[in-house]
C-alpha positions in Angstrom: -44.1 -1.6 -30.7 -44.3 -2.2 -34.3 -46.8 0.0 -36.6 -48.0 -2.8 -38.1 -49.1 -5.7 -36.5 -52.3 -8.1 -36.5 -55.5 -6.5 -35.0 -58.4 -8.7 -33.4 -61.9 -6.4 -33.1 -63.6 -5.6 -29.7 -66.8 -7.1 -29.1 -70.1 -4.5 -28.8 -68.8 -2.1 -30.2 -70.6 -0.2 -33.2 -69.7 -1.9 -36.3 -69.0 1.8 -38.0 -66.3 2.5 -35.3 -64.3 -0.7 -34.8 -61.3 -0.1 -32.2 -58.8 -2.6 -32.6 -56.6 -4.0 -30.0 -52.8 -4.2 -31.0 -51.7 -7.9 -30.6 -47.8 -7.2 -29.4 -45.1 -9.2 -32.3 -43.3 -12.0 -30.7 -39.7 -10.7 -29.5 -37.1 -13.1 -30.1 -35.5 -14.1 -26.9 -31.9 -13.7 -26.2 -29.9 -16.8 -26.8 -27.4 -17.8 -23.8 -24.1 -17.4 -24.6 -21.7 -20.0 -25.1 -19.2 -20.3 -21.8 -15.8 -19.4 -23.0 -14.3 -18.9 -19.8 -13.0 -22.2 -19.3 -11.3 -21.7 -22.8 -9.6 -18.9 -22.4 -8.4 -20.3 -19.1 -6.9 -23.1 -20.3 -4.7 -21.0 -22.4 -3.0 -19.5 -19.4 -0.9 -19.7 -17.4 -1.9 -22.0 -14.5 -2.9 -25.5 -14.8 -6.5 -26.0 -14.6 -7.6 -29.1 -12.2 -10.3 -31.0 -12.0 -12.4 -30.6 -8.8 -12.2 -34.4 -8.2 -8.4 -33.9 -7.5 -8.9 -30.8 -5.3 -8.0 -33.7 -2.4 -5.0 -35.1 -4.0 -1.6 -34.6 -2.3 0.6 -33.9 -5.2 -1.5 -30.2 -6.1 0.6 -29.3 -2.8 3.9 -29.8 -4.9 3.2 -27.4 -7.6 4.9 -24.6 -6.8 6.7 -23.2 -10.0 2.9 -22.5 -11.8 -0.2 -21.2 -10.7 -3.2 -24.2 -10.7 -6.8 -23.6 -10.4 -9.6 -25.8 -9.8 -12.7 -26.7 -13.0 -15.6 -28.5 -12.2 -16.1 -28.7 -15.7 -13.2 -30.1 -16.9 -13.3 -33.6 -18.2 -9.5 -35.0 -17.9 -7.9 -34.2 -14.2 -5.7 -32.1 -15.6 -5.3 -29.4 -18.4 -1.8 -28.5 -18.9 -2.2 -27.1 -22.2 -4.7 -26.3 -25.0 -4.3 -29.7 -26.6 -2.7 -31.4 -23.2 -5.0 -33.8 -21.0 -4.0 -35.3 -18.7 -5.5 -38.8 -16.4 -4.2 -39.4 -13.0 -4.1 -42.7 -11.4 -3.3 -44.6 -7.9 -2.7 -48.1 -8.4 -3.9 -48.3 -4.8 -7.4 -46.8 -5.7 -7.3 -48.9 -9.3 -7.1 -52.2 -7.2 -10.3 -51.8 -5.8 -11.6 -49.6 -8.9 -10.1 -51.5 -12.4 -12.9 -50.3 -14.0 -12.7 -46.7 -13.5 -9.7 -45.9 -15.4 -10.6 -47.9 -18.5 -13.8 -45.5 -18.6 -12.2 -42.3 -18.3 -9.9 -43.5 -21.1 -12.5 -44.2 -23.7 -14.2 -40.7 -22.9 -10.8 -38.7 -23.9 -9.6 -40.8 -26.4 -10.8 -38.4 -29.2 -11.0 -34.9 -27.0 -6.6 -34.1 -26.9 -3.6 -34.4 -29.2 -1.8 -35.3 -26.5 -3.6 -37.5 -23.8 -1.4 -38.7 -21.0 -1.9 -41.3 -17.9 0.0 -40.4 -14.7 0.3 -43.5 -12.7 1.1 -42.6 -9.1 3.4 -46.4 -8.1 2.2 -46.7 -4.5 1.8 -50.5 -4.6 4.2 -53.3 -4.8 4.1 -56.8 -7.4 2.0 -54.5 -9.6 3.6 -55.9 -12.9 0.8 -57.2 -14.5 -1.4 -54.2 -13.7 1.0 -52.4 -15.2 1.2 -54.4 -18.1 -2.1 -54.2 -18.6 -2.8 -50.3 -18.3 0.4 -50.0 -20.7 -1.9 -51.8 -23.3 -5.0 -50.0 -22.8 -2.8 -46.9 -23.3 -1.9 -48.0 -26.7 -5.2 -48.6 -27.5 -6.1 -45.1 -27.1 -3.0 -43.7 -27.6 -2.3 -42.1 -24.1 1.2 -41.8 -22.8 1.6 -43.5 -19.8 4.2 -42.0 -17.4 5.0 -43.5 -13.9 6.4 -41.8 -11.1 6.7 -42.7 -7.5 6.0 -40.0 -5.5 3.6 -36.8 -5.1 6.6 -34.9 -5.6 7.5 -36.2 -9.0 3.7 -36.3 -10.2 3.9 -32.6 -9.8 7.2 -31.9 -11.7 5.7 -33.8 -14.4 2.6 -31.7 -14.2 4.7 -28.1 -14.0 6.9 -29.2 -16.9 4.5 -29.9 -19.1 3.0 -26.5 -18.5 6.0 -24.7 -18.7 7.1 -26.0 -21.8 3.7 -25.4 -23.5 4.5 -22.7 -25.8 8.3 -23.4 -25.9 9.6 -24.6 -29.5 10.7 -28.0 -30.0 14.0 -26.9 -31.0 14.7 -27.1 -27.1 15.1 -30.9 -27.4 16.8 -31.5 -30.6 20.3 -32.3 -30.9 22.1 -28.8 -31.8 25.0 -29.2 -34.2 28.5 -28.3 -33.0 29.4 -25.1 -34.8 32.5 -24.8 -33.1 35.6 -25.3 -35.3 37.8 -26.9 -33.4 35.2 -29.1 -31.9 34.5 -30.4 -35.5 38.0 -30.3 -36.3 38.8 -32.5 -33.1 35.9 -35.0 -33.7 37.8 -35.6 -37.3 41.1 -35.7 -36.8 41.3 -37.8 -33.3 39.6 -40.8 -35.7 43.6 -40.8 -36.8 45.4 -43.6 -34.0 47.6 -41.9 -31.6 46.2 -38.6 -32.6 44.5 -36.3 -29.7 42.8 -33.1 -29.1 46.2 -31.8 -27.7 47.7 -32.4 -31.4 44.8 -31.3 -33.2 44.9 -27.5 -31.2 48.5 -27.9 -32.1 48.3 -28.3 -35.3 45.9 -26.1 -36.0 48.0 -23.4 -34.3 50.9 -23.7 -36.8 48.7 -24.6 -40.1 45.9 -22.5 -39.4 43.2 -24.4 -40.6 42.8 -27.8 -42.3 43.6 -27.1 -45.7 46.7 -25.7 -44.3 47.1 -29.1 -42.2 46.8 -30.9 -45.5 49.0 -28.5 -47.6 51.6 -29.1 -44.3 54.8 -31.2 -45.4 56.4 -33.9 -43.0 59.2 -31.5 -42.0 56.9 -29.1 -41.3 54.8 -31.4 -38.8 58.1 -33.1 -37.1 58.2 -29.7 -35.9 55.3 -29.4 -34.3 55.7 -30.6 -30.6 54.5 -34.4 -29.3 54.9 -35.2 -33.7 57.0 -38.1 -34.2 57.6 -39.8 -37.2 54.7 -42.5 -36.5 52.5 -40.1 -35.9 53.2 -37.9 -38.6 53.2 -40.9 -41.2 49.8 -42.1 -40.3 48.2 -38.4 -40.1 49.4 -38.3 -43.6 48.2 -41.6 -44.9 44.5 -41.0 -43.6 44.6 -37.1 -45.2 46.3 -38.3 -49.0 44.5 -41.7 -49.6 41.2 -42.1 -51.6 38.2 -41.9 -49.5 36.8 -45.4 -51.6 38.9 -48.3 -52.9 39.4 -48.8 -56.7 37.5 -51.8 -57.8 39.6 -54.1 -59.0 40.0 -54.1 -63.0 39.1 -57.5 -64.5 
């Protein structure tokens, strides 16, 4: 208890000898702390599901990742910090078209990537289809469509899986192979193929050494006939651009 603190007097007592009564100083109360479980979660490894899906058959498919259940989370899916994702039945969205369209406005600032799974278990479902696709673009979801539980959850598990992966996984690589990049040039010659290119470059070396080569020295080469040799040489000794014409 603090030392000082406001006193109120006791009545009937003798005026010389006041007792006072120590008022107690209001204690701040402890603030709740912010819930940062489902955070740190999320970061994980296992895809967190919303407890709405807890009955869907495709969470019976994911076998390759772990997957919890959230009550708290708002898409259906959380396959990555920034990674929502909306799953849809175009059997339940015929007798619910206004439930998807909803769900979509209350996400469409919440992820960077927001995707809509459509489960196809209807048939003549063009125009629905046509019609989700635009809604998507209005809140810039990606809308995948798959056909069976099985394929909803390989969606799911790649996405997860390739959460923290670099995107360098998906770009083209470039061929650092010599004789790859020596092939993809040289076969551009008519009549000339990769046989005669690893040829070639078994006798000359390299391409400067190809280029340096003399006629003779290719007629020697096997599957080199004069034909051959004559165009190999015209596409390696002529200008790469025309001369323009002098007036």
């Amino acid at each position: 208890m603090d030392s000082v603190s406001d006193t109120t007097p006791v009545s009937g007592t003798n005026p010389k000898k006041v007792s006072y009564i120590l008022q107690p100083q209001p204690q701040p109360q402890p603030q709740p702390q912010p819930q940062r479980l489902l955070a740190r979660r999320s970061y994980g490894s296992a895809i967190l599901v919303n407890s709405n899906q807890s009955n869907n058959p495709l969470l019976k498919h994911i076998r390759n990742v772990a997957w919890e259940l959230d009550s708290a989370l708002k898409p259906d899916y959380l396959v990555g910090r920034t990674t929502g994702v909306l799953f849809l039945s175009l059997r339940y969205h015929r007798l619910h078209p206004d439930y998807i369209y909803e769900r979509m406005t209350l996400l469409a600032h919440a992820y960077v990537l927001r995707v809509l799974l459509i489960r196809v278990d209807c048939e003549n479902c063009h125009d629905i289809l046509r019609k989700l696709n635009t809604s998507a673009i209005t809140h810039a979801f990606t809308m995948i469509l798959v056909w069976s539980d099985e394929e909803a959850a390989r969606h799911l598990e790649t996405y997860k899986y390739f959460e923290n992966k670099s995107s360098d996984l998906i770009r083209e690589r470039g061929v650092e192979d010599y004789y790859i990049n020596m092939a993809n040039s040289l076969t551009h010659v008519r009549s000339v193929n990769k046989t005669d290119v690893l040829t070639l470059l078994s006798n000359f070396g390299s391409f400067h050494g190809i280029v340096k080569a003399t006629p003779h020295a290719m007629s020697l080469c096997p599957g080199f006939g004069q034909q051959k040799i004559a165009r190999l040489q015209k596409a390696l000794q002529q200008p790469f651009m025309n001369k323009r014409p002098t007036s």
